[in-house]
C-alpha positions as CSV (number, residue, x, y, z in Angstrom):
1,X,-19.6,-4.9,-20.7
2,X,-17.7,-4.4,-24.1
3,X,-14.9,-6.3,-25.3
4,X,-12.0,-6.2,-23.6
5,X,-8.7,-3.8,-24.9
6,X,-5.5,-6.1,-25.0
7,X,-2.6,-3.6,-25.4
8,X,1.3,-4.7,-25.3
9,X,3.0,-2.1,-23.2
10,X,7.0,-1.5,-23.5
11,X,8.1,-4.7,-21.8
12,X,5.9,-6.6,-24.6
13,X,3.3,-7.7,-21.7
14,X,-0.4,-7.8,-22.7
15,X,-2.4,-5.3,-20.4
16,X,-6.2,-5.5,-20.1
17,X,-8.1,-2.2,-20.7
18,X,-11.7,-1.3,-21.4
19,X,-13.6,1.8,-22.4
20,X,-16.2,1.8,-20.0
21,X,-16.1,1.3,-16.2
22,X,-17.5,-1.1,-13.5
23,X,-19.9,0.2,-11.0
24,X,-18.5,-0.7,-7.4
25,X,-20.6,-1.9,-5.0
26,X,-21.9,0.6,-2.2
27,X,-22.7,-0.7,1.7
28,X,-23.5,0.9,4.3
29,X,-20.8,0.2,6.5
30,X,-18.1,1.7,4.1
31,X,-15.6,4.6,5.5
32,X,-15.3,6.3,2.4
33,X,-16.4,6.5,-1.1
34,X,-14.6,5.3,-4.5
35,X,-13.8,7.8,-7.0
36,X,-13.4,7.4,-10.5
37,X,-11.3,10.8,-10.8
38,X,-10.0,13.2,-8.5
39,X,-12.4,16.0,-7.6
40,X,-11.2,18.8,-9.7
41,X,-8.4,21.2,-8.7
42,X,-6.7,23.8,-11.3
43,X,-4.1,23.7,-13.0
44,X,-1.8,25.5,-10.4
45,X,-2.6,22.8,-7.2
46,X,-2.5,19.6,-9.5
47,X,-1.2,18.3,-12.6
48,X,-2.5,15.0,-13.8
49,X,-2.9,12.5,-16.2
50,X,-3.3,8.6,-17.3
51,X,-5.4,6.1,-19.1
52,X,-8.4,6.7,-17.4
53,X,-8.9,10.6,-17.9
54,X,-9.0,9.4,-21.9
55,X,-11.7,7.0,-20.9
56,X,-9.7,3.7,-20.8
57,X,-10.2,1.9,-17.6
58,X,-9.5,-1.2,-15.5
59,X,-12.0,-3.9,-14.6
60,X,-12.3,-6.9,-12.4
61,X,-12.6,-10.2,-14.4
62,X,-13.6,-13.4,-13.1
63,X,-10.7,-15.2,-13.5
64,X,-8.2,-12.3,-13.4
65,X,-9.5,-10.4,-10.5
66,X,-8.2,-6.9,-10.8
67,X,-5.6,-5.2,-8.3
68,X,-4.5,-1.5,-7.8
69,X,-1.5,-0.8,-7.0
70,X,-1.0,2.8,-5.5
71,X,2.4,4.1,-5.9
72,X,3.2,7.4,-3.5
73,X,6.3,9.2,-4.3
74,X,7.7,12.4,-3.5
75,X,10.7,13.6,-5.0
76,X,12.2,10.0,-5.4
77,X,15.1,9.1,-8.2
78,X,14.1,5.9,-8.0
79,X,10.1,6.0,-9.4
80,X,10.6,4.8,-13.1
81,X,11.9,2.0,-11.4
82,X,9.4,1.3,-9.1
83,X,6.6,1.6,-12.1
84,X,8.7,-0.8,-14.2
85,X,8.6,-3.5,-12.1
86,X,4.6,-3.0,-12.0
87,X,4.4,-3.0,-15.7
88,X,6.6,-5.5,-16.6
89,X,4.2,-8.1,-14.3
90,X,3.4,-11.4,-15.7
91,X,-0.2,-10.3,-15.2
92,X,-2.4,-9.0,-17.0
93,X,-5.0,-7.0,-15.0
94,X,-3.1,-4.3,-12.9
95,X,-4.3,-0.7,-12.3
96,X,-1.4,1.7,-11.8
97,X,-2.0,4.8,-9.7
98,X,0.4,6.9,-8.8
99,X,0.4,9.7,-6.4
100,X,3.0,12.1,-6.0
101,X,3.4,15.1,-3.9
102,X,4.0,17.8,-6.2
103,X,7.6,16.6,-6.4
104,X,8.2,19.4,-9.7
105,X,8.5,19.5,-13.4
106,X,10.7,16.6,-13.3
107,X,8.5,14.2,-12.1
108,X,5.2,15.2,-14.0
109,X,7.5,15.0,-16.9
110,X,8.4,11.5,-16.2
111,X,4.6,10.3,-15.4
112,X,3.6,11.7,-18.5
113,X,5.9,9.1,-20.6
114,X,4.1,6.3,-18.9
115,X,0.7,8.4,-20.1
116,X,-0.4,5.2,-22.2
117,X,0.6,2.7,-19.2
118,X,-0.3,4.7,-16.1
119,X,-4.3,4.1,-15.6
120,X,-4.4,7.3,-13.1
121,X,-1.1,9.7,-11.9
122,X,-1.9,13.0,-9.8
123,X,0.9,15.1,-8.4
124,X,-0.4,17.7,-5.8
125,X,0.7,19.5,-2.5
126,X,-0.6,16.4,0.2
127,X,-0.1,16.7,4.5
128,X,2.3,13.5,4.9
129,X,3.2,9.9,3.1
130,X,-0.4,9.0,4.8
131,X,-2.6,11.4,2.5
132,X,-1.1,10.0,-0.1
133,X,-1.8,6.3,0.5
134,X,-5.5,7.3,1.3
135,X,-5.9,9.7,-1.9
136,X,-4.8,6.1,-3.9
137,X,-7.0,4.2,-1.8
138,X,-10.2,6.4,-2.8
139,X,-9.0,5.8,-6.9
140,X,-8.3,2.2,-6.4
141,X,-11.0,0.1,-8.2
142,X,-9.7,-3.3,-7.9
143,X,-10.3,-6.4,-6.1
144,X,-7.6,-6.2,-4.0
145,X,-5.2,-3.5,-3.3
146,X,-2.0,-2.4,-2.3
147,X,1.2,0.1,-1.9
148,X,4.2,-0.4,-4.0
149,X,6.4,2.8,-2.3
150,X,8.5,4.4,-5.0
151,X,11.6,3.2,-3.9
152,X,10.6,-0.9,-4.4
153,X,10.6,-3.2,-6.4
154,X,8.1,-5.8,-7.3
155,X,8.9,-8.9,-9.0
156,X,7.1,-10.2,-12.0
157,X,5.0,-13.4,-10.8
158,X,4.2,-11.4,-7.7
159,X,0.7,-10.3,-8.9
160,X,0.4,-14.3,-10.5
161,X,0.7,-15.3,-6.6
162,X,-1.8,-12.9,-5.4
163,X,-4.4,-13.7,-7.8
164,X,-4.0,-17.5,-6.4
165,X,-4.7,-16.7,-3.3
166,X,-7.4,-14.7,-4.0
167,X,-8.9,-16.7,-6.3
168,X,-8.4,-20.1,-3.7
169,X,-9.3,-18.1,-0.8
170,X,-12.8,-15.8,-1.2
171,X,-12.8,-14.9,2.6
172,X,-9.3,-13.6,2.5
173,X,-10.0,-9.9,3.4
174,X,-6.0,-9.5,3.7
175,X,-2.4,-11.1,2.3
176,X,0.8,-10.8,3.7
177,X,3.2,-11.5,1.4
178,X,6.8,-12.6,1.9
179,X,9.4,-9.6,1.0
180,X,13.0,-8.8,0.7
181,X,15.0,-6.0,2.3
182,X,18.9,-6.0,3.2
183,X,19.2,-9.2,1.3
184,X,16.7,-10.9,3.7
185,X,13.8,-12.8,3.4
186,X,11.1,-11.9,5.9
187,X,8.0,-14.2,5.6
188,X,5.4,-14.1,8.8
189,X,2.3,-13.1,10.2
190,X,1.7,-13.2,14.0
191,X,-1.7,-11.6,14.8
192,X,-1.4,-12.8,18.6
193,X,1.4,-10.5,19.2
194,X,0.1,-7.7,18.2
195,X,-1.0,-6.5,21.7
196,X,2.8,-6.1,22.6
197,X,4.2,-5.1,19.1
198,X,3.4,-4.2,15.2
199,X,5.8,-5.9,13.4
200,X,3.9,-9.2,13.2
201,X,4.0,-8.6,9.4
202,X,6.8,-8.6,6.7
203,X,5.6,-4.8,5.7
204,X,2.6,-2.7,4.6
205,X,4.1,-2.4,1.5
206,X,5.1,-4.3,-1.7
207,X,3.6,-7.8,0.1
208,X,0.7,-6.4,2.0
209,X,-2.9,-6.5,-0.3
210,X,-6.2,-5.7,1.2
211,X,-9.5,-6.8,-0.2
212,X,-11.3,-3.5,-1.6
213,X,-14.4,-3.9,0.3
214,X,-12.3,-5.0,3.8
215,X,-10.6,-1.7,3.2
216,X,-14.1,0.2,3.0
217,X,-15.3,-0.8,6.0
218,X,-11.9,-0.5,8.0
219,X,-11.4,3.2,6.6
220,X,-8.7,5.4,6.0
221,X,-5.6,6.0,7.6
222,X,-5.3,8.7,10.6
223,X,-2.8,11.3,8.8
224,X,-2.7,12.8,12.7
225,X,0.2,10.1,13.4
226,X,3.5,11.0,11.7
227,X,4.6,7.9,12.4
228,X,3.1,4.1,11.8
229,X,-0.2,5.4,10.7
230,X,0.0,2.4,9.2
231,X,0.0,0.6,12.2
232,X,-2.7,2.2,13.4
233,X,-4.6,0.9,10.6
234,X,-3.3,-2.7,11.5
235,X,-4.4,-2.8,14.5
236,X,-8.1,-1.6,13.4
237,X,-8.2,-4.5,10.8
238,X,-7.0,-7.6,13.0
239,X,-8.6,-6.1,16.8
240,X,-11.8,-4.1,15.8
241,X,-12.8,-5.7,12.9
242,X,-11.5,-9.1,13.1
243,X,-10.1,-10.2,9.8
244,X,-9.1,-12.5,7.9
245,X,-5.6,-12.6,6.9
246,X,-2.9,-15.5,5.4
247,X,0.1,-15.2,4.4
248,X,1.8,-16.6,1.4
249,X,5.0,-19.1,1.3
250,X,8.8,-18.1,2.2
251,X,9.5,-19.0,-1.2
252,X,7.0,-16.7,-2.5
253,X,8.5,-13.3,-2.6
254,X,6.4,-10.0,-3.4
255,X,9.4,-7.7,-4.0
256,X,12.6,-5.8,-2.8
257,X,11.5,-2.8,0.1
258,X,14.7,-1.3,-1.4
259,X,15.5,2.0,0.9
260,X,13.6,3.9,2.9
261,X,14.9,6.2,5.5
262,X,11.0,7.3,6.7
263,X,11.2,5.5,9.9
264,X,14.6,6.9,10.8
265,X,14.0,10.4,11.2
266,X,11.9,9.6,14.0
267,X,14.0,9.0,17.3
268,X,13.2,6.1,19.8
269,X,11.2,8.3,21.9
270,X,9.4,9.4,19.3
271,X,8.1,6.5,17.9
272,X,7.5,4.8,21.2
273,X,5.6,7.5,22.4
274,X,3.5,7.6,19.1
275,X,2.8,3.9,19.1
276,X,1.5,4.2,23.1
277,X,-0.6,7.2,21.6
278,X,-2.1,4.8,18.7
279,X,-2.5,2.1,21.4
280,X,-4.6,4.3,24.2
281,X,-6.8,5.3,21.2
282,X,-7.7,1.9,20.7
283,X,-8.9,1.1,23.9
284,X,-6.1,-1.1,24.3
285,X,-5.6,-1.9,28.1
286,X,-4.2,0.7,29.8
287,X,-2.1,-1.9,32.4
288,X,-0.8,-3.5,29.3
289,X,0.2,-0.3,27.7
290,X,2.3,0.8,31.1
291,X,4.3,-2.6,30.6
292,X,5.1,-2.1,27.1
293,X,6.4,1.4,28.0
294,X,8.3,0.0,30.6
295,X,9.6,-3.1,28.8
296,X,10.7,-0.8,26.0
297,X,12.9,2.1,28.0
298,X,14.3,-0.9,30.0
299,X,15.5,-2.7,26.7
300,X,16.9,0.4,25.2
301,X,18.7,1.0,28.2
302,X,20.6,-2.5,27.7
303,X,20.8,-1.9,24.2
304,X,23.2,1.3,25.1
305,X,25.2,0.1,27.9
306,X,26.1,-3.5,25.7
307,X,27.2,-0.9,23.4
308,X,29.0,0.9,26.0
309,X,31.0,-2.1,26.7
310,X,31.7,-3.4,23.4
């Protein structure tokens, strides 16, 4: 491979490029297949742009393991942010893609100032938030990889701790990383309890990072579920495949979730009845899934009469 492309982007931090790309490994077992580009739409479905469609890529180095970071974003105020806090990372070897849903002129205009920082940005019509994450996951070419949502933040030595762990622990195929939201620190990772809920994790985003070739063989996410697709995908990588996760420090914080009001235009019902679904269609035991239900309606009902009285 060639010499490696040190460019300083606008935050002064040194950025790794090359001007020729890896070729990723290919097993059997693997759900879908990396792409280099996006197959090709016209001009009227997608607009596009970034390092990599002027040849300039992202590799994995030995001792600065690469890591995408897909950003999804639709028609969010708060996106130069969010890719600010990606560039200005005390590491060097970061792939930015960002996928947006056609939010408009706007947008496209603001992801073509970041043309010389941004390895890969496509803005086109998708079916939900889960299209998106899997149209990033299909471009990602690093190491390890994960979703900074366009309304967080990541903090600058976050990608510093990942590579640590990565680099101390090869059978890691997943990190949960401490984050903030509300001004709170939430640092855990309770794989046991996952039979009876999903938030044994912080968040899928900003501290969640999934080895590349773990993600291959778990797949995609099912865009069928409005709701905590990303659950769904979860439960798939800790039941039915079985893998290895850790989780980092309470002192080491990923980022800030910022806000996201995704989860609240679902109502209770909704997303109970959603997560059952995602439940049954993992063979999960169907006694076990009648108790949750139960357990649920019986502490909602508490929930409203406490409120009742207060």
């Amino acid at each position: 491979m060639k010499n490696i492309l040190k460019k300083i982007n606008k935050f002064g931090k040194t950025k790794f490029f090359f001007e020729e790309s890896q070729l990723l490994p290919v097993n059997k077992d693997d759900q879908f297949t990396s792409l280099l580009l996006p197959k090709n739409l016209s001009k009227e479905e997608r607009t596009q742009g970034g390092a990599r469609f002027r040849g300039l890529y992202k590799n994995s180095i030995n001792e600065f393991p690469l890591i995408s970071i897909i950003v999804p974003s639709f028609k969010e105020d708060k996106l130069s942010q969010s890719i600010d806090s990606i560039l200005n990372q005390n590491y060097p070897n970061v792939e930015v893609i960002v996928i947006d849903g056609k939010s408009g002129k706007e947008t496209t205009d603001t992801l073509e100032n970041y043309k010389d920082d941004i390895d890969i940005w496509v803005s086109e019509k998708d079916q939900n938030l889960w299209d998106a994450w899997n149209k990033g996951f299909k471009l990602a070419r690093g190491d390890f990889v994960g979703i900074v949502d366009s309304s967080n933040i990541l903090y600058p030595d976050s990608m510093n701790i990942l590579k640590e762990y990565i680099i101390k622990n090869p059978e890691m195929d997943f990190l949960c990383g401490t984050v903030k939201k509300d001004n709170k620190i939430y640092a855990n990772y309770r794989p046991e309890d996952i039979y009876r809920q999903f938030n044994i994790i912080p968040s899928t985003i900003v501290g969640f990072y999934i080895k590349l070739s773990s993600l291959k063989k778990v797949g995609l996410l099912n865009i069928t579920y409005k709701l905590q697709s990303d659950y769904d995908w979860l439960y798939r990588i800790i039941v039915k495949y079985k893998m290895k996760g850790v989780r980092t420090k309470g002192s080491e914080v990923f980022g800030d979730l910022g806000i996201s009001n995704f989860s609240t235009k679902f109502s209770f019902f909704s997303a109970l009845m959603n997560e059952l679904k995602i439940r049954f269609k993992n063979k999960q035991n169907i006694v076990l899934i009648f108790f949750i239900f139960l357990g649920r309606i019986f502490m909602k009902v508490y929930k409203d009469i406490i409120k009742l009285i207060k």
